[in-house]
Steps between C-alpha positions, in 0.01 A plus 500: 500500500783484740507756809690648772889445549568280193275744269719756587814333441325381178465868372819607614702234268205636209701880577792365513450314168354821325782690667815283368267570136531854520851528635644259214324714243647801616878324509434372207470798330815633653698242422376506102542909464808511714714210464740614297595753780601235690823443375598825562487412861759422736517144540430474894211748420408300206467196746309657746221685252463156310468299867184809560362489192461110507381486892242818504223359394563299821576788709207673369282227621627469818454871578164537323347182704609661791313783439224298455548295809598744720152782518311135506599410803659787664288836539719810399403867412684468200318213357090498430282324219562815301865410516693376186550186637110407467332183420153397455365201753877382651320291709310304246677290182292396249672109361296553166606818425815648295649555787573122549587456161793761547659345769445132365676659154786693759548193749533248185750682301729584812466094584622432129763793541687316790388138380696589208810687678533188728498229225715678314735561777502180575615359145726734473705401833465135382651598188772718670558180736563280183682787336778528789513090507649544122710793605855546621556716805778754457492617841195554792159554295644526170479254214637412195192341256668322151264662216658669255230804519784813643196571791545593880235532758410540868192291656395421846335703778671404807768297429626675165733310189635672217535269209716585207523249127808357391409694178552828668846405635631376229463817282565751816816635583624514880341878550182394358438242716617680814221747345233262465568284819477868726156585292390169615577511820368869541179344396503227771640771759192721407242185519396593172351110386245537832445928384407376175270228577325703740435820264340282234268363780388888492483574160356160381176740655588719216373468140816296319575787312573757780642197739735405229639865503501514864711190472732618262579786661561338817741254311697802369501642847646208658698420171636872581588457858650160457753713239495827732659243760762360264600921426559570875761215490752676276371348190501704133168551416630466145591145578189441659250642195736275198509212773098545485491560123748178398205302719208584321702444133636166624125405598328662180699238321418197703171365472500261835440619838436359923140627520402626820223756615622843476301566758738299728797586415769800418674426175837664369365486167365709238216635684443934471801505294504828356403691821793291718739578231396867494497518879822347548678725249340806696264646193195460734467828748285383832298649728363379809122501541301731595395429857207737512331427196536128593318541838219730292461234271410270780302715662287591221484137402313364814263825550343493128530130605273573796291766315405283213366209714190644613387559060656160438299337711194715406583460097504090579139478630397710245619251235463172697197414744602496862 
């Protein structure tokens, strides 16, 4: 039985975990019944409800622990044991109890989350290191790789390099290149390689199947705004959506490819095809989110957060001994 201070700091990471539970649940379930929608969205709105979605299980901790912490050790009218932010015995923690087994469980996956996100960044800029050894440099921090796979990409996170295949210039014409060289760069501009990497940090919290969507609709989103930037330079979007389509028949027929983690990098290629091709010829209408249903959804997702604690914790020690 551990006591005082560190049994209440104990307890609070045992809400917290229960919390981040709840809160994933209930984005979850957003994200499966309205993901579709998405698409509809602007794309700076896009950005910002995906960047929400993936991070409010976090804010909802934060602001549920706080209501924990705060009528603990801070006497207010507006706070009393009756209060929704109630739990049994904060000052006592039980270490064989399934309270310890939740935060073991919590603390363990998070440690293999960013184990994970670090080796793997790690390979990756050792393979990006060898990768622009082999390459030619066309001009400051971009490179010309020889593989015969037509592929471009941007990697990096603070010093940026857009990489483009021999394969892609040889069967490009002069506009298509300008096209795909401003993409590229629009990517590096927007620090999309470090955007990436950190949003699958978040949804690797996420069942695969809804972090995978979140993921790919993050990739169209930047995919989008990379494009969106090569539009405001005087560019035909017609150009841009057959310079987009010739890429993705050009790789369907070649079977080789630089394998990276798409997770670390933009790529031209034939990623959300349909969706850039339809946005870029105009047949998708946009709206911009809705700002107030946004903010409700928060809202409502960290007080049922906060009201469910209390019969969690009391369904728990029915089930398991305390």
């Amino acid at each position: 039985m551990i006591e005082g201070g560190l049994a209440v700091l104990l307890n609070i990471l045992a809400i917290a975990t229960i919390t981040f539970v709840l809160s994933n649940i209930a984005v979850s379930a957003v994200v499966t019944l309205l993901a579709q929608r998405f698409v509809g969205l602007e794309v700076q709105s896009r950005k910002v409800i995906l960047w929400l979605l993936v991070t409010a299980p976090w804010f909802a901790v934060f602001c549920v622990s706080i209501c924990f912490v705060y009528p603990f050790y801070y006497t207010n009218a507006f706070f009393n044991d009756n209060s929704m932010a109630h739990w049994h015995h904060m000052t006592s923690f039980e270490l064989l109890s399934w309270h310890s087994v939740t935060l073991v469980i919590a603390f363990s996956y998070i440690a293999y989350v960013f184990i994970n996100k670090i080796v793997t960044l790690i390979k990756h800029k050792n393979e990006l290191k060898l990768l622009t050894s082999y390459s030619q440099q066309l001009e400051q921090n971009t490179y010309k790789i020889d593989s015969p796979m037509p592929n471009a990409f941007t990697s990096g996170f603070f010093t940026k390099s857009c990489f483009v295949t021999s394969g892609i210039l040889d069967k490009t014409t002069a506009d298509e290149q300008d096209i795909i060289f401003r993409h590229e760069q629009a990517h590096a501009a927007y620090s999309d390689p470090l955007k990436k990497w950190v949003f699958s940090i978040f949804s690797a919290f996420f069942l695969p199947f809804i972090a995978n969507r979140l993921k790919l609709h993050m990739t169209l989103a930047m995919e989008q705004a990379a494009d969106l930037k090569v539009l405001n330079d005087g560019t035909s979007p017609t150009l841009v959506a057959s310079t987009l389509v010739k890429i993705a028949k050009l790789n369907a027929n070649n079977q080789q490819g630089i394998v990276l983690n798409g997770d670390l990098v933009a790529n031209f290629g034939i990623e959300v095809l349909e969706q850039r091709v339809y946005f870029l010829l105009g047949q998708l209408e946009l709206t911009p989110a809705n700002r107030l249903l946004t903010f409700m959804f928060l809202a409502v997702t960290v007080v049922l957060s906060m009201l469910s604690i209390d019969g969690v914790h009391h369904l728990m020690e029915t089930v398991f001994n305390h």
